[in-house]
Structure formats: C-alpha cells, structure tokens
VOPAGU-2260 file (C-alpha; in pm, 1 decimal, decimal comma):
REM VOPAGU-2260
SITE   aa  ch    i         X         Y         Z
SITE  UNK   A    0   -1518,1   -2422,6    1268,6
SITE  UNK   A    1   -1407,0   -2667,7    1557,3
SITE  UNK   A    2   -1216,6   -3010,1    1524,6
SITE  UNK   A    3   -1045,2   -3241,2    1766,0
SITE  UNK   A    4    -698,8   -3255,1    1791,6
SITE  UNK   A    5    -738,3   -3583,3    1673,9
SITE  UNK   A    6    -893,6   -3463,3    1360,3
SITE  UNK   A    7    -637,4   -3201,7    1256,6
SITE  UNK   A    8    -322,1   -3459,7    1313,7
SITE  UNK   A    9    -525,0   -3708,8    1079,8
SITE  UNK   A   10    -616,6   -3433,4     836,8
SITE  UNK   A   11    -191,9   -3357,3     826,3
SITE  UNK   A   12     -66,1   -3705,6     896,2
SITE  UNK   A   13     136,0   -3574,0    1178,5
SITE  UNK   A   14     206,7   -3756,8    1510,3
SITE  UNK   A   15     -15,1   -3663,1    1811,8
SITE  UNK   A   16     118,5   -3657,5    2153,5
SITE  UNK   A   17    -142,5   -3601,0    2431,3
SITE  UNK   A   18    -531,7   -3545,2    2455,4
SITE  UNK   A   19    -678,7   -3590,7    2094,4
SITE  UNK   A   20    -985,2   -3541,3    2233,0
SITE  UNK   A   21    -909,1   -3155,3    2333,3
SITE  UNK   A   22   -1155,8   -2916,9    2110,4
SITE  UNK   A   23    -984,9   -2684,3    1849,5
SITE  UNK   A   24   -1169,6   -2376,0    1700,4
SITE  UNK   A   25    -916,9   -2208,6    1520,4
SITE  UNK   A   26    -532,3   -2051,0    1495,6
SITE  UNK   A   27    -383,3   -1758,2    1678,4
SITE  UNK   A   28     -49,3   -1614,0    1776,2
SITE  UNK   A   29     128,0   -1795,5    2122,2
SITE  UNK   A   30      97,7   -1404,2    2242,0
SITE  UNK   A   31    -289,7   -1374,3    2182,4
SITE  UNK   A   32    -381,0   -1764,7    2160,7
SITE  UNK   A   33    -691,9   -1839,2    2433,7
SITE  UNK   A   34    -788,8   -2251,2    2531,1
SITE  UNK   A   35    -916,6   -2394,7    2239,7
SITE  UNK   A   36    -684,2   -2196,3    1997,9
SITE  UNK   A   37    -400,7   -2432,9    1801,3
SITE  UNK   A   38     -67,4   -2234,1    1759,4
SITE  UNK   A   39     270,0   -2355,6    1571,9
SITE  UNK   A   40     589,9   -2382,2    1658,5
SITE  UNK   A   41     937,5   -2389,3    1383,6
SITE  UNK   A   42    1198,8   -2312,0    1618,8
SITE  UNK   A   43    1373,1   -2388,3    1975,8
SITE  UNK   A   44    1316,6   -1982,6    2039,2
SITE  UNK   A   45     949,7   -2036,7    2042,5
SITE  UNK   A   46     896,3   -2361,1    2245,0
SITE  UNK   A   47     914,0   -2166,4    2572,8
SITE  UNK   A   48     637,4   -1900,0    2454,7
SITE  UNK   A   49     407,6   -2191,6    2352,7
SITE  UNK   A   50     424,4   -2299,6    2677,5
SITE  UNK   A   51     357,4   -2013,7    2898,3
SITE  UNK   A   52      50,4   -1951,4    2639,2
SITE  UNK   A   53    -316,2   -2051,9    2680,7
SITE  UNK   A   54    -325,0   -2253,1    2405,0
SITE  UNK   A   55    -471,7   -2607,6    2374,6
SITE  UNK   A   56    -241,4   -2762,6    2119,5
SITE  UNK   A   57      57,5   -2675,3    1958,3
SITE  UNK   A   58     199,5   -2755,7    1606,8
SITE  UNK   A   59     536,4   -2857,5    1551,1
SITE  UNK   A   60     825,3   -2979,6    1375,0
SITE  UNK   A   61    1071,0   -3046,7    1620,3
SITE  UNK   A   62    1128,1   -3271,3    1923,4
SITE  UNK   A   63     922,1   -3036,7    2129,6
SITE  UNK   A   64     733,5   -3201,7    2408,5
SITE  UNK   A   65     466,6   -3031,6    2686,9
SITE  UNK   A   66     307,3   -3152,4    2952,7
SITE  UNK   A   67      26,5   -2903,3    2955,3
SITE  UNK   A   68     -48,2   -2870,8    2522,3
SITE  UNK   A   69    -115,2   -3161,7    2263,6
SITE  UNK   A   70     122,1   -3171,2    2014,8
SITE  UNK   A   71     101,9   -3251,8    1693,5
SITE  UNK   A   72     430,2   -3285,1    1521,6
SITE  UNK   A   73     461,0   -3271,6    1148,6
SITE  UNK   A   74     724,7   -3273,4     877,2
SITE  UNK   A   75     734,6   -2877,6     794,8
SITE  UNK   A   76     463,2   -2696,4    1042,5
SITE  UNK   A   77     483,5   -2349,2     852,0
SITE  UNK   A   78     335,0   -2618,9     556,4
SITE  UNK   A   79      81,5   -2687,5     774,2
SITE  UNK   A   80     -43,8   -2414,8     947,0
SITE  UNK   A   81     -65,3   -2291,2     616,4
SITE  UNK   A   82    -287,4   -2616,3     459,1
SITE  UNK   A   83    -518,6   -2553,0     820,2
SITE  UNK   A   84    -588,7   -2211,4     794,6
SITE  UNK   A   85    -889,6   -2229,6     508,2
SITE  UNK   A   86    -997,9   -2527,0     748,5
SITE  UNK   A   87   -1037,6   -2302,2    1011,4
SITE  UNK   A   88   -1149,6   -2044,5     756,8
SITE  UNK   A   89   -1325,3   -2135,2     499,8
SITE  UNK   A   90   -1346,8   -1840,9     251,2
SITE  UNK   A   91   -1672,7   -1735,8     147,0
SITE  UNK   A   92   -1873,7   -1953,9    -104,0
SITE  UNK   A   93   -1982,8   -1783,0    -454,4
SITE  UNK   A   94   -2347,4   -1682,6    -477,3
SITE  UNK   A   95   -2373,6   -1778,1    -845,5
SITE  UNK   A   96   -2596,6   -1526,8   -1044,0
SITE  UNK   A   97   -2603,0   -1213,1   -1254,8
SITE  UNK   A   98   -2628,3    -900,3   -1002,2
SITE  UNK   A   99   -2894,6    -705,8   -1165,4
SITE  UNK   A  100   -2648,1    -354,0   -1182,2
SITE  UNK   A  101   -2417,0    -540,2   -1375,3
SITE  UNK   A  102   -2403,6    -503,2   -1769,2
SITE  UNK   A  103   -2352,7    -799,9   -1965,2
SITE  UNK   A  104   -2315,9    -810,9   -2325,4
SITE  UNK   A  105   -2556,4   -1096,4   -2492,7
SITE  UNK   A  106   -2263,1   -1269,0   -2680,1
SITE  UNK   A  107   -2102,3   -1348,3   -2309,4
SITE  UNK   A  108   -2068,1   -1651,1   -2195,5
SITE  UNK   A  109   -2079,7   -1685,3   -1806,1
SITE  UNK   A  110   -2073,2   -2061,1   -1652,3
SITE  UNK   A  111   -2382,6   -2065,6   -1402,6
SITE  UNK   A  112   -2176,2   -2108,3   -1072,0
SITE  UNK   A  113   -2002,8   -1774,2   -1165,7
SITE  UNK   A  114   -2073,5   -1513,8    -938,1
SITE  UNK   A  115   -2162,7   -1156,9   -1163,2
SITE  UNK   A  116   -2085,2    -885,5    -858,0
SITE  UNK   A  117   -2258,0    -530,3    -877,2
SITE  UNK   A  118   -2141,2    -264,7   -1090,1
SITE  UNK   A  119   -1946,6    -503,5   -1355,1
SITE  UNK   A  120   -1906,5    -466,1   -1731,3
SITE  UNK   A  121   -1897,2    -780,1   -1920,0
SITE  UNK   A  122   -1804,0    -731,3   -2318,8
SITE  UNK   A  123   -1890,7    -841,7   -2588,4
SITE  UNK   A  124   -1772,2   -1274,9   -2623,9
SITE  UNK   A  125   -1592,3   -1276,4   -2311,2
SITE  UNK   A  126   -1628,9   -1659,1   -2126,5
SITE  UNK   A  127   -1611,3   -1662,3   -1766,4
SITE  UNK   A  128   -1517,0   -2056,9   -1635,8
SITE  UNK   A  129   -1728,7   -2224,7   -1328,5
SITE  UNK   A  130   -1712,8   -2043,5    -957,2
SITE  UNK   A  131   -1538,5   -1806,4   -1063,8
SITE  UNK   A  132   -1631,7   -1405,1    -882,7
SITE  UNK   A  133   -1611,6   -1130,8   -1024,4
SITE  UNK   A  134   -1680,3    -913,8    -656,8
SITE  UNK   A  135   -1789,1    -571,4    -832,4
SITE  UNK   A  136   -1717,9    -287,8    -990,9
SITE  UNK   A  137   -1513,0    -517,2   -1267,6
SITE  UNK   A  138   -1484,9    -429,7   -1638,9
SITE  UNK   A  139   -1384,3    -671,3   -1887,6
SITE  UNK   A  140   -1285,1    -605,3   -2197,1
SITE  UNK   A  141   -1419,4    -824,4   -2505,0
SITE  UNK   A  142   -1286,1   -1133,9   -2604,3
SITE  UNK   A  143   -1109,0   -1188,8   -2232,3
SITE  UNK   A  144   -1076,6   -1536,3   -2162,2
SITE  UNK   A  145   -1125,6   -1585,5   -1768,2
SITE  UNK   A  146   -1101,0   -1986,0   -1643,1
SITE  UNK   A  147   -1228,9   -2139,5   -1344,5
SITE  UNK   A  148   -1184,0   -2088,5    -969,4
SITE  UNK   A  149   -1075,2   -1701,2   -1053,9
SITE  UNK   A  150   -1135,1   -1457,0    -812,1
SITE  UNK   A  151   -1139,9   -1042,6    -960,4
SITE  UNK   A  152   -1158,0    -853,2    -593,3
SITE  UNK   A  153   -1291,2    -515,4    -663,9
SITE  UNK   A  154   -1245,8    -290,8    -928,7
SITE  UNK   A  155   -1009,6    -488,0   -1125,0
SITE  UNK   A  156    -997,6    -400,1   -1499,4
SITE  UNK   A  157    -914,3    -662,7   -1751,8
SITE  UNK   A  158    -832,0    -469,2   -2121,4
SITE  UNK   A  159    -987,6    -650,5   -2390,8
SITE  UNK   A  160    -844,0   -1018,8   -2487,4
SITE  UNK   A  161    -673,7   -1115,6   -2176,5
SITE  UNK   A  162    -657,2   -1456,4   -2081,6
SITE  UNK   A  163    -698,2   -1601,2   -1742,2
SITE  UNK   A  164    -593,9   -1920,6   -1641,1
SITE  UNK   A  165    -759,6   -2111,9   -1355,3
SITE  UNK   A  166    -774,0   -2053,4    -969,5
SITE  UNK   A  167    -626,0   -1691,5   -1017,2
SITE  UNK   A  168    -654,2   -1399,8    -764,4
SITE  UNK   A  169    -611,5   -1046,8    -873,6
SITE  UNK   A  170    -622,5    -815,7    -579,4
SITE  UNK   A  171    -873,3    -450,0    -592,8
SITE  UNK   A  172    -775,7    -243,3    -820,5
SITE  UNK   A  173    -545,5    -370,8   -1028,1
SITE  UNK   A  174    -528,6    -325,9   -1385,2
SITE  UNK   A  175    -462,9    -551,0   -1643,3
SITE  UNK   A  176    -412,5    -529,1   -2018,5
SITE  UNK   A  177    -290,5    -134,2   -2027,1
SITE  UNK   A  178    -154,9      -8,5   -2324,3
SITE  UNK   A  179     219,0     -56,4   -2317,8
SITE  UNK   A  180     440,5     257,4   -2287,0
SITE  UNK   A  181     569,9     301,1   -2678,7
SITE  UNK   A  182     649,1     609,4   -2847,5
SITE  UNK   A  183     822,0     696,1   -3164,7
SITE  UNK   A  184     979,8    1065,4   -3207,2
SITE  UNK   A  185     919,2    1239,4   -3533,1
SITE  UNK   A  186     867,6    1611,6   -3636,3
SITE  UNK   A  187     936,5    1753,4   -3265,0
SITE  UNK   A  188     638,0    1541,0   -3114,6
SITE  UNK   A  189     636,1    1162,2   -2950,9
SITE  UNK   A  190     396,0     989,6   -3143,6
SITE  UNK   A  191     207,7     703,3   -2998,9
SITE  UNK   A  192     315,8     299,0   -3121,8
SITE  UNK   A  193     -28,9     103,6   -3103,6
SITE  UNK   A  194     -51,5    -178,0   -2873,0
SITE  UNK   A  195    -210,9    -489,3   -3032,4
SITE  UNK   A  196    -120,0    -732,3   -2816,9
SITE  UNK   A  197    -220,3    -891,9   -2537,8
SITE  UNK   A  198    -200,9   -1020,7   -2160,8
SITE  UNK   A  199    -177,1   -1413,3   -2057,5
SITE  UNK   A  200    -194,0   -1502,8   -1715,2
SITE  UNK   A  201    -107,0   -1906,2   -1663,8
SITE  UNK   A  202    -332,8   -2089,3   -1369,1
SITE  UNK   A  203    -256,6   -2068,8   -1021,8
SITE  UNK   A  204    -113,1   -1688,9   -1033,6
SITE  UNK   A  205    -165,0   -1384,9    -749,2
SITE  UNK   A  206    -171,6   -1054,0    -813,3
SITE  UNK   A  207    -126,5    -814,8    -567,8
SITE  UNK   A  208    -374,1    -476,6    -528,1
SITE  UNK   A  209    -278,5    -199,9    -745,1
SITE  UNK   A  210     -36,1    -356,5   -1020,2
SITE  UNK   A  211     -60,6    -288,9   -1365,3
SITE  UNK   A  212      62,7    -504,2   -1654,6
SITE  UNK   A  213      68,6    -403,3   -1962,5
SITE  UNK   A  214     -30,9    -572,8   -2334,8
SITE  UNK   A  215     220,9    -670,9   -2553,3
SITE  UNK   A  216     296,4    -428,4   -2820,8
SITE  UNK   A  217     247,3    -753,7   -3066,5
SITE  UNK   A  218     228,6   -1057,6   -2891,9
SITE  UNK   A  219     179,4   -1116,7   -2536,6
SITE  UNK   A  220     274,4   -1001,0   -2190,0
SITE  UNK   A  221     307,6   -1344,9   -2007,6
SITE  UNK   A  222     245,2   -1420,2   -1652,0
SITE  UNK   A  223     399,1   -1790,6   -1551,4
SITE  UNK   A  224     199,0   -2106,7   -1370,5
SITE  UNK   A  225     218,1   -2020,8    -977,2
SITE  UNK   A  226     394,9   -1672,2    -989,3
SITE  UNK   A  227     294,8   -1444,2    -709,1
SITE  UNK   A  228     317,6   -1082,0    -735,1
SITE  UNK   A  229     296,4    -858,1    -483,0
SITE  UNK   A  230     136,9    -486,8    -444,1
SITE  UNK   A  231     237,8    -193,5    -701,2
SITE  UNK   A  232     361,8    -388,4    -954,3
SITE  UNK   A  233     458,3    -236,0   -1312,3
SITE  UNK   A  234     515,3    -519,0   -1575,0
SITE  UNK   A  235     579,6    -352,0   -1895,8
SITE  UNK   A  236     500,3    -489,1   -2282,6
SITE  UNK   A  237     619,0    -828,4   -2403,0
SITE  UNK   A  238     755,2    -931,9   -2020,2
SITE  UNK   A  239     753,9   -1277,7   -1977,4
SITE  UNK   A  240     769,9   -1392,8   -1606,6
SITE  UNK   A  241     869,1   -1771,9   -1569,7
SITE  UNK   A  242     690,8   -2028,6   -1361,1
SITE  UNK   A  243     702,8   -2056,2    -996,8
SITE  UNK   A  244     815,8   -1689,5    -934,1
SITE  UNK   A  245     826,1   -1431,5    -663,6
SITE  UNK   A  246     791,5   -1070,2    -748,8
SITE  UNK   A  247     782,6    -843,8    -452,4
SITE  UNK   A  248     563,8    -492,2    -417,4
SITE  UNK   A  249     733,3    -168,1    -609,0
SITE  UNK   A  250     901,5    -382,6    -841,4
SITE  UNK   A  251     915,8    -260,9   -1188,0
SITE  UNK   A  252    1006,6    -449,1   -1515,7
SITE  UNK   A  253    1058,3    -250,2   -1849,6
SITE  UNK   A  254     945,7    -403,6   -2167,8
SITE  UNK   A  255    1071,9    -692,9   -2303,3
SITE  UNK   A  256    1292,5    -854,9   -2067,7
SITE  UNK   A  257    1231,3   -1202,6   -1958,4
SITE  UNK   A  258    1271,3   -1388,7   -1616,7
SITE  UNK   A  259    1334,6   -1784,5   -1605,9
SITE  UNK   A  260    1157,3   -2015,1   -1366,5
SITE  UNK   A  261    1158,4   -1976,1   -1009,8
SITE  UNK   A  262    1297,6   -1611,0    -971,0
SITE  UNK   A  263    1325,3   -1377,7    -687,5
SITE  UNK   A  264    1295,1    -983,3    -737,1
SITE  UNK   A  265    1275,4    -859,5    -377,0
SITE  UNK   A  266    1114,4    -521,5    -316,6
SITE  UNK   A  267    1191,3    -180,6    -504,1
SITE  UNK   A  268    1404,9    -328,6    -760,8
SITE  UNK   A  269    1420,1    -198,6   -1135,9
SITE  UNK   A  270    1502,7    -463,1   -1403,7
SITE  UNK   A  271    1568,0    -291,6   -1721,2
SITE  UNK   A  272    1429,5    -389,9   -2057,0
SITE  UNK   A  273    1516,4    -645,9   -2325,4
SITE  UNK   A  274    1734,6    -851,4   -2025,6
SITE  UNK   A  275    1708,5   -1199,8   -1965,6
SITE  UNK   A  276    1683,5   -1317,5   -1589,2
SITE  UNK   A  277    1766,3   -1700,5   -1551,5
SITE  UNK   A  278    1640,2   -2004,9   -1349,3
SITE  UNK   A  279    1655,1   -1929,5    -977,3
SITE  UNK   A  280    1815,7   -1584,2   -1040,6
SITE  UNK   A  281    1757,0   -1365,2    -727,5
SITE  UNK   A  282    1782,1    -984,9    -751,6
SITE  UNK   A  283    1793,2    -783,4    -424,8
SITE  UNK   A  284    1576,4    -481,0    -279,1
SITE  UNK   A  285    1643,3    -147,8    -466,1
SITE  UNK   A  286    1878,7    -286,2    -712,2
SITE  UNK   A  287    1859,6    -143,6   -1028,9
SITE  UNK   A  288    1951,6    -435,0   -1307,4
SITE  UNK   A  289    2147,6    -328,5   -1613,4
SITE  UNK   A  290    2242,5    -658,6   -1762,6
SITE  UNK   A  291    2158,0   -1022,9   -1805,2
SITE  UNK   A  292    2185,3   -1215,3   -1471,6
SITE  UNK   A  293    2257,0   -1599,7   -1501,7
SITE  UNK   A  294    2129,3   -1916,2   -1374,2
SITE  UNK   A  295    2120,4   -1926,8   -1000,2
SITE  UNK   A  296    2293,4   -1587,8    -983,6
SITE  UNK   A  297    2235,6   -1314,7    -703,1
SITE  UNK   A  298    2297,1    -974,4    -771,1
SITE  UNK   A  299    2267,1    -661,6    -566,9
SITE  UNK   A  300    2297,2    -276,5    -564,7
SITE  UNK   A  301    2253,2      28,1    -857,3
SITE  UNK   A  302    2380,7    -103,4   -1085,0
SITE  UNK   A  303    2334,3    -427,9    -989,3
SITE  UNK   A  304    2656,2    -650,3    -938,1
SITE  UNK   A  305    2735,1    -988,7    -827,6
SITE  UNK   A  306    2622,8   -1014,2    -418,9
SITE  UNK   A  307    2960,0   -1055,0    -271,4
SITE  UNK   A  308    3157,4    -814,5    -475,1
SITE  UNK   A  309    2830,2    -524,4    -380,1
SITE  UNK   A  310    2891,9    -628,0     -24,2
SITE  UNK   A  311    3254,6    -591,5     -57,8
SITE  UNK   A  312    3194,8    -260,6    -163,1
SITE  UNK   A  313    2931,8    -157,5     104,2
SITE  UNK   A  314    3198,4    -263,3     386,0
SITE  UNK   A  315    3434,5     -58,0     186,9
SITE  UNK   A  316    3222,0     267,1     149,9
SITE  UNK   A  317    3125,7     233,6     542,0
SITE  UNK   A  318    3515,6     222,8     587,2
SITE  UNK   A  319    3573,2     526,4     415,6
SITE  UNK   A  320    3537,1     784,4     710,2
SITE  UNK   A  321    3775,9     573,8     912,6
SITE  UNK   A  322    4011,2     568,0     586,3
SITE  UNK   A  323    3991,7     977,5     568,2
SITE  UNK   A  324    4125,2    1016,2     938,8
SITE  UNK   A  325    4389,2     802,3     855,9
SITE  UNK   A  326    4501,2     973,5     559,2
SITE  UNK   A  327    4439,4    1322,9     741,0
SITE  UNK   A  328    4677,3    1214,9    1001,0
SITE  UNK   A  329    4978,9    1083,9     751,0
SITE  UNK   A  330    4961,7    1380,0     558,3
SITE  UNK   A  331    4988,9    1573,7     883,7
SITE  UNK   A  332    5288,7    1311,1     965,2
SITE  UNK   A  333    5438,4    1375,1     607,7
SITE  UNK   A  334    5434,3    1768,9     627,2
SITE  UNK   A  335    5628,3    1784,0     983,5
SITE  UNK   A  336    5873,0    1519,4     857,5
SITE  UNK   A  337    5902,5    1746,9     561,3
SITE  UNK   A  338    5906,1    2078,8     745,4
SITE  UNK   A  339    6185,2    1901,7     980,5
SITE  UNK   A  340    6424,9    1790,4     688,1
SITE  UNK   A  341    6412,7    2090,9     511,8
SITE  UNK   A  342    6701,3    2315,0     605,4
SITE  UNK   A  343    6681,0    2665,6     786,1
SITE  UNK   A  344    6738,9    2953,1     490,7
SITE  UNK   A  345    7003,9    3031,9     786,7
C-alpha cells in the first residue's frame, strides 16, 4: 500500500512539516528504512539516526525538525505507528466458506462471512459470529459460543461450552477449556473432582500461542474485556482476570485467585491460588505471590514482598561478601587484641 505524506498526517491529525506530496509505501526501522519508507521517532536519542537514514518521512512527537525528511508530528507517535501499521498492512481478508475437510455438525450455526479452515471440528450447536476464521486444524467443542471478528490461528482447541466474545485472537495451539487440575485423596489413590464448568473470554482479548486455561470446576474461568496474554500461559479453574490486563509469557495462576482491573504480572511469575490481586497491582518477573496484593501495589521476589523492601534486601544480599571480609578481619583484630592482653603463664 502507498499514501502521501499528506494522507497519513490527515489520517492521524498530526502536523506536517515539509513535502506532503513525498510517496510512502510502508514502515521500517531508521537502521533498515530505504526512500519511500516512513519511520518514527519518541526520543531526542533517535532524532540523529532518523536523519542519517534513507527514509522519506519521519514520525514524531517532539520538536524534531529536518531539512532532508517530512515530518509529521503527532501527540504520542508509538500510538501512531501503531494505528498505521494495518494501513500499511492490511491483514488478510476471510474467504468465507466451509473448507470441504472440515466436519461440521448439522445443529451448528456458522454466520456466512465465517471462514471454516481445513481440518476443523465443529460440534454439535456451537454458533460462530460474522468474519470470524477459524484457520485449521480447530476443534470446538459443543455448545461453544464464538462472536464476531474472532480469529482461532491454528490448532487451537476450544473444550465444549466456551464462550468467545468479539474481535478475539487466540494464537496456534493454544488450548482452551481443559479440565481443571482437582483431585481428592481417599483409600491411598487421588481420585479425580469433575470439572463442569466452563471458560468465558470477554471481547477484545489476545491469547498468546501455547497457553492453556482451564474450566471452572463449577462456574467459570473468566478472561476480562481487553486483557492480553502472552505465550505459555497456565490459568487454572475459577481464575478471574480483570479488564484491561497484562499477563506476560510463563506466567502461571493457580485456581481460584482473582486479579482486579488493569494488572501487570511480568514474566515467570507464580500467583498462588484463592488470592486476590487488586486494581493496578503489578507483580514482578519470577516472583512467586503468597498473599493478597492491594490496590496499586508492586511486589517483587519469592515470596513476593513489597518492591522497595525486596530491593532493600537484594542490595543487602549483594553486600554480603563485602560484609564477610569485614567480619573476617575484626575477628582477626579481636583474637590478637586478645592474645596480647592475656598474660604470659610466666
């Protein structure tokens, strides 16, 4: 796709300084960027690299100014690089239709701008919503629920009676709806709990490749408007993830617990289960979370503690060697003063 300069500052409502005329064809990196590719700009540190590039235009937020690149200068241009990019690259349209490999059960409902990949399993009264693709290799399970705009990338499994909201993307080969990890203990066995419950994902959600979230043991796992979830996931039975949250890859969440809106679990980090995670509570990488964390609240570390007090400690603990010399060296001090004062058997 190509556009003016022009074009694109119109399309953000930015300012443009320079040539509107100049020919745009699509984004690229100030290190790789060739004429007719539009790069961005967020910080003084880059200004100098956009200028020594090939590029034709440059967006920006600053008060950057070149004599050699149009500029378009926006509010936030992160925001806006991000609102160009399916501009530049539109993503492919659905070819609605029934691939003739897939299996569809005759009491499915499918909206006719759905597109059926090859290999899928469709059960038995499942309703799939308008443009929505189901890429191949997809089973679900009866009575699933899937809205519009949703996009299953390949071999994604949906368990029987999970509900999608609209313009959701589940990445390959994820897994949604698995039985949820309950046991009970009796006569020198572990006997299995059934899982009768259920998975609902609220509209606008990602899901990263390879996650799995399990069905609630009796009601429902729940997956909040616009979270995003990254890559090997675990969300265990009866979580409930708030709106608006981030949930980076390896995280996992034992049953039960439940995060407020807007949350922030960085990477490797276990939550434990039956906790309760407030508004804008932020959890750091590899923590592992043993209690409730409040409003706001950052913890770090295993097991997780308020952020300053952990990083109190980690200065501490990378004192410690120092600390050792030092105490090596008094006690040394200590037993001459002590050999010194005590008196000759003489």
């Amino acid at each position: 796709m190509a556009f003016t300069a022009s074009q694109v500052a119109e399309k953000l409502a930015g300012e443009l300084i320079g040539d509107g005329s100049v020919t745009l064809t699509g984004f690229s990196t100030t290190e790789n960027a060739r004429p007719g590719d539009l790069v961005f700009a967020e910080k003084d540190t880059y200004y100098a690299a956009v200028e020594a590039s090939a590029a034709s235009a440059v967006l920006v937020s600053g008060p950057f100014t070149s004599t050699t690149k149009t500029v378009i200068r926006v509010a936030n241009a992160r925001a806006s690089y991000a609102r160009l990019l399916p501009l530049f690259f539109p993503p492919d349209e659905a070819q609605s239709g029934i691939h003739p490999t897939a299996t569809v059960a005759a009491t499915a409902q499918i909206d006719a701008t759905a597109e059926i990949g090859p290999g899928c399993v469709i059960g038995a009264n499942v309703k799939i919503g308008a443009r929505s693709v189901l890429m191949g290799g997809n089973h679900v399970g009866r009575d699933t629920r899937i809205g519009d705009d949703v996009h299953l990338f390949p071999n994604v499994v949906l368990y029987k009676a999970t509900q999608v909201g609209n313009r959701v993307a589940i990445h390959a080969g994820t897994v949604i709806g698995s039985d949820g990890y309950g046991y009970f203990f009796d006569q020198g066995r572990h006997n299995k709990v059934l899982q009768i419950g259920n998975v609902i994902i609220h509209d606008d959600v990602e899901i990263g490749a390879n996650t799995a979230i399990d069905r609630g043991a009796l009601g429902a796992t729940v997956i909040g408007e616009g979270t995003k979830i990254d890559n090997l996931v675990h969300i265990a039975h009866n979580v409930v993830i708030g709106p608006h949250c981030l949930i980076m890859g390896q995280c996992g969440f034992a049953g039960s617990t439940k995060l407020g809106a807007y949350c922030v679990i960085a990477s490797q980090a276990g939550i434990a289960g039956h906790l309760k995670l407030g508004n804008q509570a932020t959890v750091g990488a590899k923590s592992g979370v043993m209690r409730d964390v409040g409003d706001k609240e950052t913890v770090l570390g295993s097991p997780a503690q308020p952020d300053k007090q952990t990083k109190r400690q980690w200065i501490a603990a990378q004192q410690l060697p120092e600390m050792v010399r030092r105490l090596r060296d008094l006690e040394k001090q200590v037993a001459e003063l002590t050999a010194k004062a005590t008196p000759s058997p003489d």
